[in-house]
C-alpha positions as CSV (number, residue, x, y, z in Angstrom):
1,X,214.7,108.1,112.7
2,X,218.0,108.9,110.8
3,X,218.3,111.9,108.3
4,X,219.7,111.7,105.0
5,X,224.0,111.8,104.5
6,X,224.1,115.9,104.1
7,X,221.2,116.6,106.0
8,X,221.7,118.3,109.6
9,X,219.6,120.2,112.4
10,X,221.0,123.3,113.1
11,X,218.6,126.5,115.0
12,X,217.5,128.8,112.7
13,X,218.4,132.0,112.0
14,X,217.4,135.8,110.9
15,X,219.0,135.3,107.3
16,X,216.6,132.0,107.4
17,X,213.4,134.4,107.4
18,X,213.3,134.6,103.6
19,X,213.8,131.4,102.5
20,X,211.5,130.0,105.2
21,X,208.7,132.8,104.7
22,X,208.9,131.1,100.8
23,X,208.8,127.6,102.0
24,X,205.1,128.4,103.6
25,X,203.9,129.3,99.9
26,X,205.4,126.1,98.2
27,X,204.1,122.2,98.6
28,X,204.6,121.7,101.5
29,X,203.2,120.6,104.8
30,X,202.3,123.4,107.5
31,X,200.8,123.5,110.9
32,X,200.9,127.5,112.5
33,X,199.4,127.3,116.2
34,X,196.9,130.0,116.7
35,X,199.0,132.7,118.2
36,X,199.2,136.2,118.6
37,X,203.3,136.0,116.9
38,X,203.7,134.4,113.9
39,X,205.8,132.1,113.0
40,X,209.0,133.8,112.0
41,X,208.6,136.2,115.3
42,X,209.6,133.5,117.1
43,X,213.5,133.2,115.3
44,X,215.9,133.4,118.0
45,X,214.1,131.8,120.8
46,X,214.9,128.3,121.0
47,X,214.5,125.9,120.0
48,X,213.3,127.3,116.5
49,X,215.5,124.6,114.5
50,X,215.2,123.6,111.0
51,X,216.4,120.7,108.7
52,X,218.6,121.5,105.6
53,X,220.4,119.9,103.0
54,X,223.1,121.7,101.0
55,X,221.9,124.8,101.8
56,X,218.1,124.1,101.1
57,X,215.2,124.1,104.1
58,X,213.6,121.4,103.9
59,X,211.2,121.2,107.2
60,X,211.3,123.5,110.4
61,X,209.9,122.9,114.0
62,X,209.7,125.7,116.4
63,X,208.3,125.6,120.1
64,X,209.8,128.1,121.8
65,X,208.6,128.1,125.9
66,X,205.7,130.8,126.5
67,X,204.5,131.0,129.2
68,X,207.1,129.5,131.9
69,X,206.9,125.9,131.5
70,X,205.0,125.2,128.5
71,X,206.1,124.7,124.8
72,X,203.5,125.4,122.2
73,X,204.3,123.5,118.8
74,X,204.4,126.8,117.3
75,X,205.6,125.7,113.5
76,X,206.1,122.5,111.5
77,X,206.6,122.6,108.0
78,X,207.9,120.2,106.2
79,X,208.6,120.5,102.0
80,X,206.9,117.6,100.1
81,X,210.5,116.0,99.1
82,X,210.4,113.5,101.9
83,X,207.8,111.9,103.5
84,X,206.6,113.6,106.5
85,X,207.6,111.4,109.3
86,X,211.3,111.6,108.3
87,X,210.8,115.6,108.8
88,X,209.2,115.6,111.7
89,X,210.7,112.6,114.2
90,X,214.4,113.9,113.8
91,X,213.2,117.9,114.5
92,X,211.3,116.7,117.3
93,X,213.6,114.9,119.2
94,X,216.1,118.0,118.7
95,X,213.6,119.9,119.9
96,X,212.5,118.1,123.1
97,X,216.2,117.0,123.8
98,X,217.1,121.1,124.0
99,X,213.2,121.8,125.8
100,X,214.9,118.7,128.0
101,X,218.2,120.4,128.6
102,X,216.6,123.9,129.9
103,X,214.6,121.8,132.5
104,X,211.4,120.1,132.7
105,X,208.4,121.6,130.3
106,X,204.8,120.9,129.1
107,X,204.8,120.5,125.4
108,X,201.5,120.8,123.4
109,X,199.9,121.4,119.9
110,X,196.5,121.8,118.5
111,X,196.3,119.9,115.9
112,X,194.1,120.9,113.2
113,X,195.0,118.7,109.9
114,X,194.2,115.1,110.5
115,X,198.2,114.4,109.0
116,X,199.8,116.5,112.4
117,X,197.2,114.0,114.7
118,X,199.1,111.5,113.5
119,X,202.8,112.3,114.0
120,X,201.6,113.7,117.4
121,X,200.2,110.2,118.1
122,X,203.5,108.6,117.0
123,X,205.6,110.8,119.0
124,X,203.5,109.3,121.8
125,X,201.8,112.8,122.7
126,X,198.9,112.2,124.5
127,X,195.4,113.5,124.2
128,X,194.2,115.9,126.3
129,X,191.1,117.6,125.4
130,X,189.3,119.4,122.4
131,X,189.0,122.9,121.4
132,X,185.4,124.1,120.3
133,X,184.3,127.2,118.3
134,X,181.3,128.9,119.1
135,X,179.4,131.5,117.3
136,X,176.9,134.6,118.0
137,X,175.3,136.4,114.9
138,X,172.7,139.1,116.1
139,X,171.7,142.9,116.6
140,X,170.0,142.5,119.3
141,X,171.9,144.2,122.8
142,X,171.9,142.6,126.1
143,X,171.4,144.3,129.4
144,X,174.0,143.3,132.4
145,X,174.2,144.7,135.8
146,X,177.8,144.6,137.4
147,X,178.7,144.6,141.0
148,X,178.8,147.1,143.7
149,X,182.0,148.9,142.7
150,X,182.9,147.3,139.6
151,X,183.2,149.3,136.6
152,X,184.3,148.7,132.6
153,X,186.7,150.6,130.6
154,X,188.8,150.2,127.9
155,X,192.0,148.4,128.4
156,X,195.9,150.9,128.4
157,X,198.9,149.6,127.7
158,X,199.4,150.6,131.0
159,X,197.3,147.9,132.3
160,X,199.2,145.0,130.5
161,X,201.2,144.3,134.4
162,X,198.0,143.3,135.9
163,X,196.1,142.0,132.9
164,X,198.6,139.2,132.6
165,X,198.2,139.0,136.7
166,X,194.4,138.3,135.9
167,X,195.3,136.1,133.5
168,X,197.5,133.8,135.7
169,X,195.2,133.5,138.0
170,X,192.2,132.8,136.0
171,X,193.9,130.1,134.2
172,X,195.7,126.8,134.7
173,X,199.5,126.9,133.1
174,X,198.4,125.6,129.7
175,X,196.1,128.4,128.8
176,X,197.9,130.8,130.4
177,X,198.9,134.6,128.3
178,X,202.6,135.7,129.5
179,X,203.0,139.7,129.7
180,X,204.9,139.1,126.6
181,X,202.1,137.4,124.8
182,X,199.7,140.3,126.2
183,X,202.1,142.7,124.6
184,X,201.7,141.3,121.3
185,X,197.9,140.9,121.9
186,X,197.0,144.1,122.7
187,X,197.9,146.2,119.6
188,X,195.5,143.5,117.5
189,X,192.4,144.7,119.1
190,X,189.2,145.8,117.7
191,X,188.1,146.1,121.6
192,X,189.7,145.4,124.7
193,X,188.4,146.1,128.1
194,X,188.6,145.6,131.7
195,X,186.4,145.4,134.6
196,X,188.0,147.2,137.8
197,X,186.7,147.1,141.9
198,X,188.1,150.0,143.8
199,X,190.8,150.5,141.5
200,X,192.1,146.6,141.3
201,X,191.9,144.9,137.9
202,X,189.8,142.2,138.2
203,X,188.5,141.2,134.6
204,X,189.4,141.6,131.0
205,X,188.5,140.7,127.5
206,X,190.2,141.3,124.1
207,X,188.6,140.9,120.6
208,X,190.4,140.9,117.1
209,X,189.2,141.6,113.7
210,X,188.4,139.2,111.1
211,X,186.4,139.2,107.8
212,X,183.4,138.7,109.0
213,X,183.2,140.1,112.3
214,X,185.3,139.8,115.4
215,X,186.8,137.0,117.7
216,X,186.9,137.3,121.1
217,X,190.3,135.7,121.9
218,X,190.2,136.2,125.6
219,X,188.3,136.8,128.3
220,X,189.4,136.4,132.2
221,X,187.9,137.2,135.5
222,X,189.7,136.7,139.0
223,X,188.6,133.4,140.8
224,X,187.2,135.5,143.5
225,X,184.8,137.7,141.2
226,X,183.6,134.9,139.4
227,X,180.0,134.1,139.6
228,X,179.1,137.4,139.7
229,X,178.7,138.8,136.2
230,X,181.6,140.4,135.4
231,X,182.6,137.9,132.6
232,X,178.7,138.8,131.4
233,X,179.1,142.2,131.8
234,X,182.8,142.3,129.4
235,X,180.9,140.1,126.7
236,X,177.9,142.4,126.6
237,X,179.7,145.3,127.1
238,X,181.6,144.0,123.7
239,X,178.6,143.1,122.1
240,X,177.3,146.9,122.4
241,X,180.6,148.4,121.1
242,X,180.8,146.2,117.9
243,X,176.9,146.8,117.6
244,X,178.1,150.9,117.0
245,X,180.4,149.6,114.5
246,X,177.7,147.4,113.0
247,X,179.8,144.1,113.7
248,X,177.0,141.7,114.4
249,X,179.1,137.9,114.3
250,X,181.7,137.2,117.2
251,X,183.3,134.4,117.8
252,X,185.1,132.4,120.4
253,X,187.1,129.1,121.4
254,X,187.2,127.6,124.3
255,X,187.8,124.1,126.0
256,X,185.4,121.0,125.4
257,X,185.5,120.4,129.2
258,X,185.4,124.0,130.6
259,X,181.9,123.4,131.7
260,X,181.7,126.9,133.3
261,X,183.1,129.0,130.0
262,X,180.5,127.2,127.7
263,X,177.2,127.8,129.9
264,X,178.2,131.4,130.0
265,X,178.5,131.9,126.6
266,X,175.7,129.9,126.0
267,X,173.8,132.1,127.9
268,X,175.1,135.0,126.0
269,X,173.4,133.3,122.3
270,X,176.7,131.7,121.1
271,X,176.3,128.6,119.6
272,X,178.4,125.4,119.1
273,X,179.4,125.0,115.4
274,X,181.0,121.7,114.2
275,X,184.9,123.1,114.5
276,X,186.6,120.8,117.0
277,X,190.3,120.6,117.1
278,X,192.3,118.1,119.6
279,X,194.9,119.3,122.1
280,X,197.9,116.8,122.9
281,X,200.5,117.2,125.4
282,X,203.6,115.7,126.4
283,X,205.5,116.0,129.5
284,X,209.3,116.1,129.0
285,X,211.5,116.0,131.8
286,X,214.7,118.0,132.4
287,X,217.7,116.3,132.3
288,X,220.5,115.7,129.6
């Protein structure tokens, strides 16, 4: 779809941080993915573009790759002077023909406003799967046993290295945290732990803050020590500590079809609650 005579594309820029942090307060359009940067951290890695007209901002798209491979829609704003299609199809096919010129990536986006499903769905991203919030609200502790050798601790920055080896392995590319996310994660924690065997990282967890309790943005377990309690053991391990702090509600995401993530939190009290947000993806190939 063609822009406007005296519109252009162009990647944005530090002396764009003002005028786009005052664009999110305005009428406008705005998708943030739920990340541990936000959305302005992410000026000056491409593609971070945005669409101006005589010097005004009128939309921005950025999905910078993170981790290798993958592109998370990380921004899309667009002002309310033209309709949202015209703002998004142009920035988007900037952005995948750059994402296309590095080599071959996974793009993706939660979409959480009904308006992004449908640009997504017109830029012939496909649905993947869902993303569903469950929720525990109690005082009362849980007991876990761990296995022979296995002990918890709280997590040091000097075990980022091998946190974000856990990490790879525990997870398929999509989901994965990069060192550099891990980085960002780790001084937002209320609590962040790890299960070791023998002196090898082998599990971790990290929980924010939010008004009314805590989150608990990730928690991964090497494939060879699952089924064994450890991912228990970090959960109620986290329960206890917010318990001291007298944080009773935690929270957590996961995938609709991670069959093994929701029985286990499940079994820990957490309960579905009606947030559900789709996950599309789209595979574009490297190439001019």
């Amino acid at each position: 779809m063609a822009i406007e005579s005296g519109a252009r594309i162009r990647s944005a820029v530090f002396a764009d941080q003002r005028r786009l942090a005052s664009l999110f307060n305005g009428d406008v359009l705005l998708h943030r993915h739920l990340d541990w940067r936000k959305p302005l951290d992410w000026i000056g890695t491409p593609p971070f573009l945005v669409l101006e007209e005589y010097d005004q901002i009128l939309a921005a798209l950025a999905c910078p790759p993170d981790p290798q491979g993958i592109a998370w829609v990380r921004l899309f704003v667009a002002t309310g002077r033209l309709p949202v299609r015209d703002a998004w199809f142009p920035l988007w096919e900037a952005a995948r023909r750059d994402l296309a010129s590095r080599g071959g990536f996974v793009a993706a986006a939660i979409a959480l406003q009904p308006w992004f499903v449908d640009v997504l769905e017109a830029s012939r991203f496909e649905l993947r799967q869902h993303i569903v919030m469950l929720e525990r609200e109690s005082q009362a502790a849980v007991g876990y046993s761990l296995p022979d050798n296995v002990a918890l601790r709280l997590m040091m920055p000097y075990d980022l290295p091998a946190v974000a080896e856990v990490d790879a392995a525990a997870f398929e590319p999509l989901w994965q945290n990069s060192l550099s996310a891990l980085e960002w994660a780790y001084p937002q924690a209320i609590v962040a732990t790890v299960a070791e065997q023998d002196g090898r990282l082998v599990g971790y967890q990290i929980s924010t803050p939010n008004p009314l309790g805590a989150h608990l943005a990730r928690l991964a377990v090497c494939p060879d020590m699952q089924g064994h309690g450890v991912g228990f053991a970090l959960i109620a391990d986290l329960v206890q500590r917010l318990a001291r702090r007298r944080i009773y509600r935690l929270t957590v995401n996961t995938q609709s079809d991670n069959a093994a993530s929701l029985k286990l939190y499940q079994q820990m009290g957490f309960r579905l609650t009606h947030e559900r947000y789709p996950v599309y993806c789209m595979q574009v190939e490297g190439g001019a």
